[in-house]
C-alpha positions as CSV (number, residue, x, y, z in Angstrom):
1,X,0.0,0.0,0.0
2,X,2.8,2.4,0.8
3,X,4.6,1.7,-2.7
4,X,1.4,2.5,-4.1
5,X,0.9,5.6,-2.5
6,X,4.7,7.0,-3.6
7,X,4.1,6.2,-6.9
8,X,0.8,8.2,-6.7
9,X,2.8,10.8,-5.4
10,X,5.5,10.5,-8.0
11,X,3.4,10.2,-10.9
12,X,1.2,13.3,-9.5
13,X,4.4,15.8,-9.4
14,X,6.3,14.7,-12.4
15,X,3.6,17.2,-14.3
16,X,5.1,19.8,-12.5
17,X,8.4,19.2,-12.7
18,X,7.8,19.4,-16.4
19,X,6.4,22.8,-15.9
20,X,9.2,24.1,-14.0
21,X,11.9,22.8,-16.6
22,X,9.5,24.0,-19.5
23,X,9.6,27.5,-17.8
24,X,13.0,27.9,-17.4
25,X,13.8,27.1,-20.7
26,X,14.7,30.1,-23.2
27,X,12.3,30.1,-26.4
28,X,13.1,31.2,-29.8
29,X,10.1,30.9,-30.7
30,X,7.4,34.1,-30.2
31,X,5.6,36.3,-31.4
32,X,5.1,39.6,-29.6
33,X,3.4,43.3,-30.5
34,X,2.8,47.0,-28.6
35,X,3.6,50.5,-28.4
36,X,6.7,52.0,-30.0
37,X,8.4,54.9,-29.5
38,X,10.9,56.2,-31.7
39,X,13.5,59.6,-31.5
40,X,15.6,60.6,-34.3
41,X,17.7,62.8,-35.8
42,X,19.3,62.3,-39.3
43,X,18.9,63.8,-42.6
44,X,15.0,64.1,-43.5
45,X,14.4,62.4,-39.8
46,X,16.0,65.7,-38.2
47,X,13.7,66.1,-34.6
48,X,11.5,63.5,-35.3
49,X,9.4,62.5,-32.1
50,X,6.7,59.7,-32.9
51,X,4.9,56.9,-31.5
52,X,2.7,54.0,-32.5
53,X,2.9,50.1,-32.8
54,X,5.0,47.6,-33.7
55,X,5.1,43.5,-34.0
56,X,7.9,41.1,-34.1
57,X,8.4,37.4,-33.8
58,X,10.7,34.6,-34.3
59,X,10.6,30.7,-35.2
60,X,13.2,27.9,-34.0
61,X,14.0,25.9,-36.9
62,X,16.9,23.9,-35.4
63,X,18.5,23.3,-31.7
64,X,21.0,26.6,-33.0
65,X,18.8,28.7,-35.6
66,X,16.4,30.4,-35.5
67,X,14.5,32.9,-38.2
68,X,13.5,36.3,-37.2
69,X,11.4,39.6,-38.4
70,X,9.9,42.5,-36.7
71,X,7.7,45.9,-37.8
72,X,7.5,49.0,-36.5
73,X,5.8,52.2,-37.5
74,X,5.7,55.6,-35.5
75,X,3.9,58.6,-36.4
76,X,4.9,62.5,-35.5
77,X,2.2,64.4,-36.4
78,X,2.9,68.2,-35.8
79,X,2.5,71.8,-37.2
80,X,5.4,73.9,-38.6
81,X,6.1,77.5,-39.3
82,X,3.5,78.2,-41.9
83,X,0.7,76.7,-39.1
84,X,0.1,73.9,-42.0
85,X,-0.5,70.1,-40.5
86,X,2.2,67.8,-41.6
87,X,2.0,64.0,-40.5
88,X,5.6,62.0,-40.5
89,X,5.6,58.7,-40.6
90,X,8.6,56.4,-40.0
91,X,8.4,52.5,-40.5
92,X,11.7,50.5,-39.5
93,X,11.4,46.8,-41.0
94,X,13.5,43.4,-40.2
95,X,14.2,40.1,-41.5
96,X,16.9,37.8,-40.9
97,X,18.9,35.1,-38.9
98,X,20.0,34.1,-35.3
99,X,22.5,31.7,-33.9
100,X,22.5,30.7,-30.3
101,X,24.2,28.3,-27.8
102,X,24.6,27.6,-24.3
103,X,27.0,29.8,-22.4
104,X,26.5,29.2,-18.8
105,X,23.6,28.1,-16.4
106,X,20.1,29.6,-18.0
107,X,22.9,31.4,-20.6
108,X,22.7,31.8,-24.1
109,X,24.9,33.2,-26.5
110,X,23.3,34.8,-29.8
111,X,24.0,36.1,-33.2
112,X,22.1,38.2,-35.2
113,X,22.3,39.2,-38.9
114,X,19.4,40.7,-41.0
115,X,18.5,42.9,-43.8
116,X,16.8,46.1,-42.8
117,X,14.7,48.8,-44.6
118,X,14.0,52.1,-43.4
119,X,11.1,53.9,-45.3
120,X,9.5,57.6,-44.7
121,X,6.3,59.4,-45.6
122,X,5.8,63.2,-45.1
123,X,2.7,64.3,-45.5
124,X,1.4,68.4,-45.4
125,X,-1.8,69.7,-45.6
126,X,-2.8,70.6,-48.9
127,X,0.3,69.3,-51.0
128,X,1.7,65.9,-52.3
129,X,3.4,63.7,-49.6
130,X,7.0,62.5,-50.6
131,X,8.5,59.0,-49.4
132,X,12.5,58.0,-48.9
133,X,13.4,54.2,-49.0
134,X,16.8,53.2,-47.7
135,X,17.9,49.6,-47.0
136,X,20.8,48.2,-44.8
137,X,22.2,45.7,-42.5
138,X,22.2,44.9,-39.1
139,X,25.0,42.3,-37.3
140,X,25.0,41.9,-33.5
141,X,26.0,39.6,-30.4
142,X,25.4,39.4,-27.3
143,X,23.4,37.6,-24.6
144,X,20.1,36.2,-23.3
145,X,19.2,34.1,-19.8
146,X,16.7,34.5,-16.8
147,X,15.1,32.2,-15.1
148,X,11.1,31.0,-14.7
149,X,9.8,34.9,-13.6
150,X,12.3,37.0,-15.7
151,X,14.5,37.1,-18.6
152,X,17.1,39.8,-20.3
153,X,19.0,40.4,-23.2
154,X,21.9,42.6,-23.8
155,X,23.9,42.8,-27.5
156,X,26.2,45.3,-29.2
157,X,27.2,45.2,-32.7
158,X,26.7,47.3,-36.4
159,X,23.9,49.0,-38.5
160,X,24.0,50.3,-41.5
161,X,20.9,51.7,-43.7
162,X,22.1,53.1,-47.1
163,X,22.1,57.3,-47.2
164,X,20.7,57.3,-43.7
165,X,23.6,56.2,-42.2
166,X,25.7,54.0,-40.2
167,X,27.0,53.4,-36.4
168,X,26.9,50.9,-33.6
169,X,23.5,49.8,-32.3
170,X,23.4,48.5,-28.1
171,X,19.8,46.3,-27.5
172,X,18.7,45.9,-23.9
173,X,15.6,44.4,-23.0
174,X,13.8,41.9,-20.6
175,X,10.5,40.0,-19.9
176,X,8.7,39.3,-16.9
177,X,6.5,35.8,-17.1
178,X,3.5,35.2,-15.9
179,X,3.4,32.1,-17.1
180,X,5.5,29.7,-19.5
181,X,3.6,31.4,-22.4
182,X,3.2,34.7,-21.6
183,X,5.2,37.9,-20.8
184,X,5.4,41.3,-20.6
185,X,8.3,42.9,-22.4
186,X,10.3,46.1,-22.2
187,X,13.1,46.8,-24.8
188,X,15.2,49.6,-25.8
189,X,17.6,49.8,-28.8
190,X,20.0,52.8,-30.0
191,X,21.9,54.2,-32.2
192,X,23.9,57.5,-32.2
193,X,21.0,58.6,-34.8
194,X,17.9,56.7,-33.5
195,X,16.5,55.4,-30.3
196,X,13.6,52.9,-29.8
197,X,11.6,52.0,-26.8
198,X,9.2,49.0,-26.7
199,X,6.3,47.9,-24.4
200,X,4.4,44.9,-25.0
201,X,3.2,41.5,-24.9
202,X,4.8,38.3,-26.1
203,X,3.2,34.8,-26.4
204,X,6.0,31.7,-26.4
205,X,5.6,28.8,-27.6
């Protein structure tokens, strides 16, 4: 009666040891949208100040690669000297590749490359709205662990977009869980030209 009862017991918490080892474990792949905010200064960007939305995601398709692509588009709408309404819109797209590999307990090492495209709209009241197109490259490394509750990222590395410009890019960003599948996520990326802030939601999978 007493074996039978431990193996009751057994059988009742190996469930939730699965739980705990699925929470802990680092997932490439998500899919995740909210607000953006974006600053910049360069060129036709010169005191832009916008906000709107963005969405990103990723898919594992080996134990070491994983596919990735995000969208973001921010909106400054203001009024300039002549008191006529101009809307500026700036979209920042992504597709590309990552690499990662353990690097210590609840570590991972990652590498990043992907083709990026910048585009603009300006719009003013009463006349014809002009767009600018540039495209580029991004390469960075860096680092991602955390545990069951939370989870951060940190990498450095190059970005390059055509006329606009190049420079070093720094990422840091993080996730609270609330469960193996969802999170809320904070992330900010800049370069000496552009900075973004994110606030959203991610679902893991």
């Amino acid at each position: 009666m007493k074996k039978s009862y431990l193996l009751a017991a057994l059988l009742a918490c190996a469930p939730l040891g699965a739980f705990a080892a699925d929470a802990d474990e680092i997932k490439y792949t998500y899919l995740e949208g909210g607000y953006t905010q974006v600053d910049a200064n360069r060129n036709t960007l010169e005191d832009f100040d916008g906000d709107g939305g963005y969405l990103r995601g990723a898919v594992e398709i080996s134990r070491s690669i994983y596919l990735l692509g995000s969208y973001h588009r921010a909106t400054d709408d203001d009024e300039d000297f002549t008191s006529l309404d101009f809307s500026h819109e700036l979209s920042l797209a992504e597709v590309g590749a990552g690499y990662h590999m353990p690097f210590g307990d609840g570590l991972d090492f990652i590498g990043e490359l992907a083709y990026v495209n910048v585009r603009q709209e300006l719009k003013i009241e009463g006349l014809d709205s002009e767009s600018f197109d540039d495209d580029g490259a991004r390469l960075s490394l860096g680092v991602r662990g955390g545990n069951h509750r939370v989870e951060g990222w940190l990498k450095a590395g190059y970005l390059d977009v055509g006329d606009m410009g190049s420079g070093w890019v720094g990422t840091l960003g993080g996730q609270v869980k609330f469960n193996p599948m969802w999170s809320l996520v904070g992330e900010v990326e800049a370069v000496d030209w552009i900075t973004r802030y994110n606030v959203g939601v991610r679902v893991s999978f």
